[in-house]
N, CA, C and O atoms as a GROMACS GRO file, in nm:
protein
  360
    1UNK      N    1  24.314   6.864  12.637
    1UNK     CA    2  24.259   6.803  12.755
    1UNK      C    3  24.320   6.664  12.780
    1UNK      O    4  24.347   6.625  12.893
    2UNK      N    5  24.342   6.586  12.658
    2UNK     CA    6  24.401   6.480  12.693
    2UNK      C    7  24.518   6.459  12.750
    2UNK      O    8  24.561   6.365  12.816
    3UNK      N    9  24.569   6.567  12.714
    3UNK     CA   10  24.756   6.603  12.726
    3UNK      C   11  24.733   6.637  12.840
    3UNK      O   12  24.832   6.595  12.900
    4UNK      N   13  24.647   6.702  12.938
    4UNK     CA   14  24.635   6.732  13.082
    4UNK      C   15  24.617   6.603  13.192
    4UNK      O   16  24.663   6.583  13.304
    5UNK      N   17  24.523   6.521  13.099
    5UNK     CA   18  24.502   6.360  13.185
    5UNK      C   19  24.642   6.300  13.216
    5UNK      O   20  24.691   6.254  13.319
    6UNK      N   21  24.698   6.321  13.058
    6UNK     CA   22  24.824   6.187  13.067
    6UNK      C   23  24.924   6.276  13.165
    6UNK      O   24  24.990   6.211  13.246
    7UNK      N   25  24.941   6.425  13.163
    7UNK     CA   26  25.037   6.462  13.229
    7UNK      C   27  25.037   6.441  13.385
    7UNK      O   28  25.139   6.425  13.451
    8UNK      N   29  24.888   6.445  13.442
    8UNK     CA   30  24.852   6.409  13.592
    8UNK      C   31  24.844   6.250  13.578
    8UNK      O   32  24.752   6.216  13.653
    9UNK      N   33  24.884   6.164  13.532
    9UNK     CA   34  24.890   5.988  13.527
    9UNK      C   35  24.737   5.979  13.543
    9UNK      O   36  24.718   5.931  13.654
   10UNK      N   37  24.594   6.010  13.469
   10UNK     CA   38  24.518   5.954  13.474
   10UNK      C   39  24.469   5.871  13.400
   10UNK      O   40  24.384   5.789  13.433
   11UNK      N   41  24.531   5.886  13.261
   11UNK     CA   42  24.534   5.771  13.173
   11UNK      C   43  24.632   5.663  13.207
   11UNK      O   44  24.611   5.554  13.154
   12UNK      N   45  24.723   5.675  13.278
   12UNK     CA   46  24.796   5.583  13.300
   12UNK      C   47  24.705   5.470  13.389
   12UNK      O   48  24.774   5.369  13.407
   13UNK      N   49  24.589   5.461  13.441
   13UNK     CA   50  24.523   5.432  13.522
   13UNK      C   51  24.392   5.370  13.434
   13UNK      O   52  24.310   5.329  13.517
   14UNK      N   53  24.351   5.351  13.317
   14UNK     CA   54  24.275   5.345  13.281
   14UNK      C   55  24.299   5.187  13.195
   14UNK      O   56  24.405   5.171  13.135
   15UNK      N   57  24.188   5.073  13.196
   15UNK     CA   58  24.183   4.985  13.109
   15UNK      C   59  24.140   4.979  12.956
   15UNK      O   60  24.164   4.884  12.881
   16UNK      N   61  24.062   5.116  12.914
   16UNK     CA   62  24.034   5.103  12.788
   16UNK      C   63  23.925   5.237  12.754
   16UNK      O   64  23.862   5.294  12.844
   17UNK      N   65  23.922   5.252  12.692
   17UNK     CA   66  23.914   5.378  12.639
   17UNK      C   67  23.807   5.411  12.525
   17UNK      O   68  23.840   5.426  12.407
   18UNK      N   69  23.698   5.419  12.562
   18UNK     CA   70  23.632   5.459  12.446
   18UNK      C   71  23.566   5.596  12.417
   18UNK      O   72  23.519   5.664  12.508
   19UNK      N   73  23.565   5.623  12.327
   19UNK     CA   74  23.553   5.812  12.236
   19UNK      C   75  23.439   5.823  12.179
   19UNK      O   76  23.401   5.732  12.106
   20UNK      N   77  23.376   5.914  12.196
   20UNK     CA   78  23.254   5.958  12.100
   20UNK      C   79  23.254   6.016  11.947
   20UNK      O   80  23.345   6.016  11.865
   21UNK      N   81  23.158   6.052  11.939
   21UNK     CA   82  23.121   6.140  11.761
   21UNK      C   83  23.172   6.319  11.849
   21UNK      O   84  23.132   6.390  11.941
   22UNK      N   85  23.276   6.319  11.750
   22UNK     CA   86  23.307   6.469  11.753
   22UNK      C   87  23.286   6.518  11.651
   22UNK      O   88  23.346   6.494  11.547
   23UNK      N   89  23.162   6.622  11.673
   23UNK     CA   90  23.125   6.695  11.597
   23UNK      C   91  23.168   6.798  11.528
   23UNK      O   92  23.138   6.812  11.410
   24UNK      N   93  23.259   6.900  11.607
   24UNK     CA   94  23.340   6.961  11.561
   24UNK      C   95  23.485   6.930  11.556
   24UNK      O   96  23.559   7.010  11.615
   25UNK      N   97  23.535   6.836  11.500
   25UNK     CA   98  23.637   6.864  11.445
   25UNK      C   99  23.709   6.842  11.303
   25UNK      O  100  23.713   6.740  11.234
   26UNK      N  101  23.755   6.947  11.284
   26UNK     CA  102  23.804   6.935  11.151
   26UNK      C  103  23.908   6.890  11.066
   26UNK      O  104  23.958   6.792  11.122
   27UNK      N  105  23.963   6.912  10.964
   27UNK     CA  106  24.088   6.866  10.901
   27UNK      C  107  24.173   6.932  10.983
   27UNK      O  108  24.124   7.006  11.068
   28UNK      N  109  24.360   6.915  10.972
   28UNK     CA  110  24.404   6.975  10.980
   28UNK      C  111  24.429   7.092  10.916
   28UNK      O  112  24.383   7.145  10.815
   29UNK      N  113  24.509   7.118  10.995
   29UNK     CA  114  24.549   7.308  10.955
   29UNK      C  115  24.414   7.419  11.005
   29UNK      O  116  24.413   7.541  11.025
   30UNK      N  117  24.320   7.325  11.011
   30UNK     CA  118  24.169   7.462  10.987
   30UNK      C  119  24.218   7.477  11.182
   30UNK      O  120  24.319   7.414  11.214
   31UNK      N  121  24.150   7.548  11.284
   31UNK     CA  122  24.147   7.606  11.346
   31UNK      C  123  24.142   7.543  11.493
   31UNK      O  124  24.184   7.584  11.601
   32UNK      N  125  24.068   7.416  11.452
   32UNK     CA  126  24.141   7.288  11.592
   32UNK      C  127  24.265   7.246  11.642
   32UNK      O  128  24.286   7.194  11.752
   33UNK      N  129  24.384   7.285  11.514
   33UNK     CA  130  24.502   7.239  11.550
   33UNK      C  131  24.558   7.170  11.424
   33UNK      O  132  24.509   7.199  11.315
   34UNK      N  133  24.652   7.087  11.434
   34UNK     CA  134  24.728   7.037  11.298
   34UNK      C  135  24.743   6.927  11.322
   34UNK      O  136  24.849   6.875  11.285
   35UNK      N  137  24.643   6.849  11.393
   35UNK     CA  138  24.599   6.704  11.412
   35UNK      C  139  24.458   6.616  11.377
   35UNK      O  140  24.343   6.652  11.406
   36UNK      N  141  24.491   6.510  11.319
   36UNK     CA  142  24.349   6.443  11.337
   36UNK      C  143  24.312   6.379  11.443
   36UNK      O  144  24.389   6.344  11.533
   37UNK      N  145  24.174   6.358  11.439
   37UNK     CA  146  24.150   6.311  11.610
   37UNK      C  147  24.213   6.185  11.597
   37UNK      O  148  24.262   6.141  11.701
   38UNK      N  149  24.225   6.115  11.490
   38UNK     CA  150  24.258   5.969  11.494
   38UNK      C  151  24.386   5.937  11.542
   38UNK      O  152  24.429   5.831  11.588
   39UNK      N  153  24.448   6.065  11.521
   39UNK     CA  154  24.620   6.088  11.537
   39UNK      C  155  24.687   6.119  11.674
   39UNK      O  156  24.799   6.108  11.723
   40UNK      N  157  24.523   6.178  11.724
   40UNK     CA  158  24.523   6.228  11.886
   40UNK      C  159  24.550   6.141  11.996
   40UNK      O  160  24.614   6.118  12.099
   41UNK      N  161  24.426   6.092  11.880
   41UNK     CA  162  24.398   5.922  11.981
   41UNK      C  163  24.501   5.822  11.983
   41UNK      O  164  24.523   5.762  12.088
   42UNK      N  165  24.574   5.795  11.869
   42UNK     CA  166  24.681   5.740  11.864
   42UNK      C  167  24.801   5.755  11.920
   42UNK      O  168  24.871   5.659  11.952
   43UNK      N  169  24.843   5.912  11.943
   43UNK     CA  170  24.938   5.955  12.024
   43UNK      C  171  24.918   5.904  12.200
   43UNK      O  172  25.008   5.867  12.276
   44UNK      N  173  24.787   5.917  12.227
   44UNK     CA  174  24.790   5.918  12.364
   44UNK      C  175  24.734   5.795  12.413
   44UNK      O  176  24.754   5.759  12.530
   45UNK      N  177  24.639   5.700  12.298
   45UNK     CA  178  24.633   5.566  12.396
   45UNK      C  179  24.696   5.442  12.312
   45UNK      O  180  24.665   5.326  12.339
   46UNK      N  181  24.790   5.475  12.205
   46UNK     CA  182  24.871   5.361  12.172
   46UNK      C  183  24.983   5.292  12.277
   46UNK      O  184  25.000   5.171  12.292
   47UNK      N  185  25.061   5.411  12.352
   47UNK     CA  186  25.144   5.338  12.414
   47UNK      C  187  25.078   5.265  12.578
   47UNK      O  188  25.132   5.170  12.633
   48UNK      N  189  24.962   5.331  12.628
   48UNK     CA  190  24.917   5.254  12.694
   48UNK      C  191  24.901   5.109  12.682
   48UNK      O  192  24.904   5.037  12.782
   49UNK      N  193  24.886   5.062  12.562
   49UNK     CA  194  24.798   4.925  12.549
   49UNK      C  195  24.712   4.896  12.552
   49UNK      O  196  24.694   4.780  12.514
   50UNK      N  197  24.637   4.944  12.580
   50UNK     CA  198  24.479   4.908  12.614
   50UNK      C  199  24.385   4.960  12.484
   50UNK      O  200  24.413   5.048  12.402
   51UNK      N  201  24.252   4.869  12.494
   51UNK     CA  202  24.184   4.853  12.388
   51UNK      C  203  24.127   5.005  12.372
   51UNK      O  204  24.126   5.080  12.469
   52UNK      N  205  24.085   5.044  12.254
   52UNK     CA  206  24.040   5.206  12.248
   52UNK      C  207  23.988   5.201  12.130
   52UNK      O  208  24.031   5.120  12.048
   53UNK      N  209  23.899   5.274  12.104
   53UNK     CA  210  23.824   5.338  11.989
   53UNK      C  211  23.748   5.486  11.995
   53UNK      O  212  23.707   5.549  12.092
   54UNK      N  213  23.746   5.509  11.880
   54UNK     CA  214  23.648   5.608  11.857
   54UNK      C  215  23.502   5.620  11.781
   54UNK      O  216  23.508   5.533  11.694
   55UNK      N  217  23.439   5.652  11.776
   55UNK     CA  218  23.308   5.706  11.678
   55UNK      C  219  23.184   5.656  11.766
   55UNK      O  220  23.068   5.656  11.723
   56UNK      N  221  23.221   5.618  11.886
   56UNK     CA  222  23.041   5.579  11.964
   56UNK      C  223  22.954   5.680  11.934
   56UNK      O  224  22.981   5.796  11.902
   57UNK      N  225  22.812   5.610  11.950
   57UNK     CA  226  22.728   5.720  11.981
   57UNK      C  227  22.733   5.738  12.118
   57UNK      O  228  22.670   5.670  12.199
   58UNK      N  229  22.810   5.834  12.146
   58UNK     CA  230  22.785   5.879  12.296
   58UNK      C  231  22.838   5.994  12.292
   58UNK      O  232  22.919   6.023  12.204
   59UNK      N  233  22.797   6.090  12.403
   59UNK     CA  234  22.865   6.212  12.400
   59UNK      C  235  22.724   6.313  12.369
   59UNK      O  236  22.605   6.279  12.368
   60UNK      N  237  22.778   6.431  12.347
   60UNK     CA  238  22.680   6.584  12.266
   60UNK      C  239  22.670   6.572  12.168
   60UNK      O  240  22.724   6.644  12.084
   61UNK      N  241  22.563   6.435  12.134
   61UNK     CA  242  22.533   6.423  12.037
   61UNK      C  243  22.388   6.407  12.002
   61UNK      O  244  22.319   6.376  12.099
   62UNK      N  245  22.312   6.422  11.866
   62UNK     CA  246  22.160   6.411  11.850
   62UNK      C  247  22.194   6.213  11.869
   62UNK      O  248  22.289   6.141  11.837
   63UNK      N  249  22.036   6.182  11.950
   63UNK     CA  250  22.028   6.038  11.889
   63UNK      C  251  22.167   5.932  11.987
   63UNK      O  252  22.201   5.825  11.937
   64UNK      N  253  22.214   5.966  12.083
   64UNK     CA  254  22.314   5.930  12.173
   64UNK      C  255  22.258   5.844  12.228
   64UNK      O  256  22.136   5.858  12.241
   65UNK      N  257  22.324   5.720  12.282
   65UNK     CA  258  22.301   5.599  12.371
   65UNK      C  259  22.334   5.657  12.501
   65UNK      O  260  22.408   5.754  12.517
   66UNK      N  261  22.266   5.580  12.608
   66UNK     CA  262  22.321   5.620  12.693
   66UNK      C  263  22.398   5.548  12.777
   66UNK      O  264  22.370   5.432  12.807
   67UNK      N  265  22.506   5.613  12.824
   67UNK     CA  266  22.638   5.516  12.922
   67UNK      C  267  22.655   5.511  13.038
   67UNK      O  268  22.731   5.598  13.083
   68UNK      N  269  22.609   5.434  13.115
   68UNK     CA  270  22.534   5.390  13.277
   68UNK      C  271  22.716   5.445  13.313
   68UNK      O  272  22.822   5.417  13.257
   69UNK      N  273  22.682   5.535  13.436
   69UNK     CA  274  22.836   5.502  13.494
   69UNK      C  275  22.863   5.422  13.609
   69UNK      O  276  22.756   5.384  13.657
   70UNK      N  277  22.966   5.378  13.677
   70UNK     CA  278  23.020   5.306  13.754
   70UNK      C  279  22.960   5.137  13.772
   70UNK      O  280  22.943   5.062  13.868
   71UNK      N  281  22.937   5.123  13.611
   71UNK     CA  282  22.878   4.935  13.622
   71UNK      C  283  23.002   4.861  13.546
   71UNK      O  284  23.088   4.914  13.476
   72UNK      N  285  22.987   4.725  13.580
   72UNK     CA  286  23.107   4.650  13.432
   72UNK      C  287  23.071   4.659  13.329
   72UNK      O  288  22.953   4.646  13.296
   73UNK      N  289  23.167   4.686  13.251
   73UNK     CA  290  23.175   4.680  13.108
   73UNK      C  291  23.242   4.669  13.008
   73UNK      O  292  23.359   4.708  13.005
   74UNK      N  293  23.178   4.609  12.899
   74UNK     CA  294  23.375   4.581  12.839
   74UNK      C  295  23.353   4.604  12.736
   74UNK      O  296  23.232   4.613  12.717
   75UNK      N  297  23.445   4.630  12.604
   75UNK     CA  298  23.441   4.664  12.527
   75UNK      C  299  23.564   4.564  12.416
   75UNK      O  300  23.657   4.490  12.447
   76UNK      N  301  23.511   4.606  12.286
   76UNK     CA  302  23.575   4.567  12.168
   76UNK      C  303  23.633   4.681  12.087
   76UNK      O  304  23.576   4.770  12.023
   77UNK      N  305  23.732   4.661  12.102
   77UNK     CA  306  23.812   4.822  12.030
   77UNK      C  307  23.775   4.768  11.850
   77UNK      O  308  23.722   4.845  11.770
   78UNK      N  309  23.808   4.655  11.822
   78UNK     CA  310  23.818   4.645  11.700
   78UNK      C  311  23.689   4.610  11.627
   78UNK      O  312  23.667   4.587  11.508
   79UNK      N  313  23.596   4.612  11.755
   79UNK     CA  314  23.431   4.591  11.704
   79UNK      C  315  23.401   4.705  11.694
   79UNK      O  316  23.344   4.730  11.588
   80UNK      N  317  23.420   4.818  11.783
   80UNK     CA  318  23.370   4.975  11.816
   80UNK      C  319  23.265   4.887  11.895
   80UNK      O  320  23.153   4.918  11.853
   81UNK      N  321  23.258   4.806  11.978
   81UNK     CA  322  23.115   4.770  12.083
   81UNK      C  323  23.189   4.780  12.163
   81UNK      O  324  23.310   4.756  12.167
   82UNK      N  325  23.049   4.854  12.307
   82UNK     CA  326  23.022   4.814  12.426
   82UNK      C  327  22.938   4.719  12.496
   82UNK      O  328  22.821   4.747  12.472
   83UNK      N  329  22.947   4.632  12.561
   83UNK     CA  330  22.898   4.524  12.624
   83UNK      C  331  22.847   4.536  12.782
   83UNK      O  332  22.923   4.493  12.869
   84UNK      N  333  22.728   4.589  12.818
   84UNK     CA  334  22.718   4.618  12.962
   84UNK      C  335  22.673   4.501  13.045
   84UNK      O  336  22.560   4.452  13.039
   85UNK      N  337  22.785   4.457  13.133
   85UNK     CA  338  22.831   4.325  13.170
   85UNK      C  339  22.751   4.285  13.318
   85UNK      O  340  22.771   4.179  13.377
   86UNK      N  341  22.660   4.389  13.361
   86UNK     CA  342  22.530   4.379  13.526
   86UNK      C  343  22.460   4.471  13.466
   86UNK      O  344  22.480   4.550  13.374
   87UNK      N  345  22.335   4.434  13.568
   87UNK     CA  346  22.239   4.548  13.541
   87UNK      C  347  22.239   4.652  13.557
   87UNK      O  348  22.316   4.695  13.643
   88UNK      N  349  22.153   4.748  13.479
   88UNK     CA  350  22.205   4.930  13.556
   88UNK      C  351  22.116   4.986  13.600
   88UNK      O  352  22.123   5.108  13.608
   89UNK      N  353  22.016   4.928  13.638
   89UNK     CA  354  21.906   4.985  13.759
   89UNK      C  355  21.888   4.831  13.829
   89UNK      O  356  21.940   4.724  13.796
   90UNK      N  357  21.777   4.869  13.959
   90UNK     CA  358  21.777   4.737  14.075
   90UNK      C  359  21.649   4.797  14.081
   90UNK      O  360  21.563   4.753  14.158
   0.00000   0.00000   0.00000
């Protein structure tokens, strides 16, 4: 899926990048592929530049935060934080 974003330039478009708890995925070789997600992630938002992480609680997950869409927000790749920068109800 990611390889579909970057191929239509939608990552090319993006300031920063943050990833959830994937639940299913496994080592390599087993049946996801012959990658780690860390390796995934690395392939596709290192050369962007932009700040990125993985392991939020967010996503299909038990116990998930929830992530207001279309407000500011910024993030710390090397914190793993999000910072929600206005309010998200009026």
């Amino acid at each position: 899926m990611l390889t579909q974003l970057a191929q239509g330039g939608v990552l090319d478009r993006v300031a920063g990048v943050v990833f959830g708890q994937c639940t299913n995925c496994r080592n390599p070789g087993e049946p996801y592929g012959n990658f780690t997600l860390p390796e995934v992630m690395d392939h596709h938002f290192r050369p962007l530049g932009v700040p990125a992480f993985q392991g939020a609680w967010i996503g299909h997950i038990a116990g998930q935060a929830s992530t207001p869409v279309g407000i500011a927000a910024e993030i710390d790749a090397d914190a793993g934080t999000i910072r929600v920068l206005e309010p998200v109800v009026t």
